[in-house]
C-alpha positions as CSV (number, residue, x, y, z in Angstrom):
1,X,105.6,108.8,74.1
2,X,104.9,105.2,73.6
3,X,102.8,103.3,75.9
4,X,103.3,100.0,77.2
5,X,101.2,97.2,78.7
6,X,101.3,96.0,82.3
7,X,100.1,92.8,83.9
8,X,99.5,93.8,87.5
9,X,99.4,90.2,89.2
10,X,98.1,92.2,92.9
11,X,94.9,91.3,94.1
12,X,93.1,90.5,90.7
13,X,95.3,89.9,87.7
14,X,95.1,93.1,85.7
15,X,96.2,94.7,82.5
16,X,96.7,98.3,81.7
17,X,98.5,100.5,79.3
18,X,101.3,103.4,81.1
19,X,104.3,104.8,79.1
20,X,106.4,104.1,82.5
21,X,106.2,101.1,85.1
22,X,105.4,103.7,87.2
23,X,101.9,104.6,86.0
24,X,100.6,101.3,88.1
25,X,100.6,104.1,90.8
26,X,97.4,105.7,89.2
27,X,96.2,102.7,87.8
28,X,95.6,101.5,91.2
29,X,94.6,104.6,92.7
30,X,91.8,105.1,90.0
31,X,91.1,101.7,90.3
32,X,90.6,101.7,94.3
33,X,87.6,101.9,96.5
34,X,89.8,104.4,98.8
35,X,91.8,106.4,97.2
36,X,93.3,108.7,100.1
37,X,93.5,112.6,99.9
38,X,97.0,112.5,98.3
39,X,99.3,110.6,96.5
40,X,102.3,109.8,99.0
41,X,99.2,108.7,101.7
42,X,98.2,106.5,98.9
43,X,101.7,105.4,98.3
44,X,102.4,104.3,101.3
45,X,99.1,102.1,101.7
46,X,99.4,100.6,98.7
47,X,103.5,99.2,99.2
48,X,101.7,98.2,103.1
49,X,99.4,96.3,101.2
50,X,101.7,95.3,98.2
51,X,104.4,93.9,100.8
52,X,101.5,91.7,102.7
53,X,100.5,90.1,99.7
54,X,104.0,89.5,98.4
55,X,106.5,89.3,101.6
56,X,108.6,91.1,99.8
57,X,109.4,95.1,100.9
58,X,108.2,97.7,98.5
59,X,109.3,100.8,98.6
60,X,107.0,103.9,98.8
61,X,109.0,106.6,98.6
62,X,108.8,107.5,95.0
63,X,106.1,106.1,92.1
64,X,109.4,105.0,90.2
65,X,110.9,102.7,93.5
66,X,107.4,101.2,94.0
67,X,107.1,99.9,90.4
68,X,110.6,98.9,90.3
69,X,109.8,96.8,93.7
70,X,106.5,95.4,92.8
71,X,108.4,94.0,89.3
72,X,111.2,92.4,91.7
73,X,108.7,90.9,93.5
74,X,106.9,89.6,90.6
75,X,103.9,91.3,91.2
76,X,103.7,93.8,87.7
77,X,105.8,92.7,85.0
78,X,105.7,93.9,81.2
79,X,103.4,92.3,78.2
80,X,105.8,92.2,75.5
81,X,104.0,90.2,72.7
């Protein structure tokens, strides 16, 4: 599997490596002070917090619709060099 590089332009601009968009999910839950007892708890703070920042409406229902929303919104694009 090859991994990529995201820029994760939430909070603090970020980099990190995932194979999928969707790996920002545990990017920012290992990179959180409060990382909730399960994923989907998680999920759904995070696209709370992702859609006050941006204005735009992230989904939360799936690792796969979040990513997809926070690229629409600008917020996590891919580095291609």
């Amino acid at each position: 599997m090859t991994m990529k590089k995201f820029k994760l332009k939430y909070g603090d601009v970020s980099t990190f490596t995932s194979a999928t968009p969707s790996g920002v999910v545990d990017y920012l839950r290992n990179n959180s002070r409060y990382p909730m007892s399960g994923e989907d708890v998680f999920l759904r703070s995070a696209a709370e917090s992702a859609n006050n920042w941006c204005g735009s409406n992230i989904r939360f229902d799936s690792k796969e619709n979040f990513a997809q929303d926070l690229m629409n919104a600008g917020m996590l694009e891919e580095v291609v060099k």
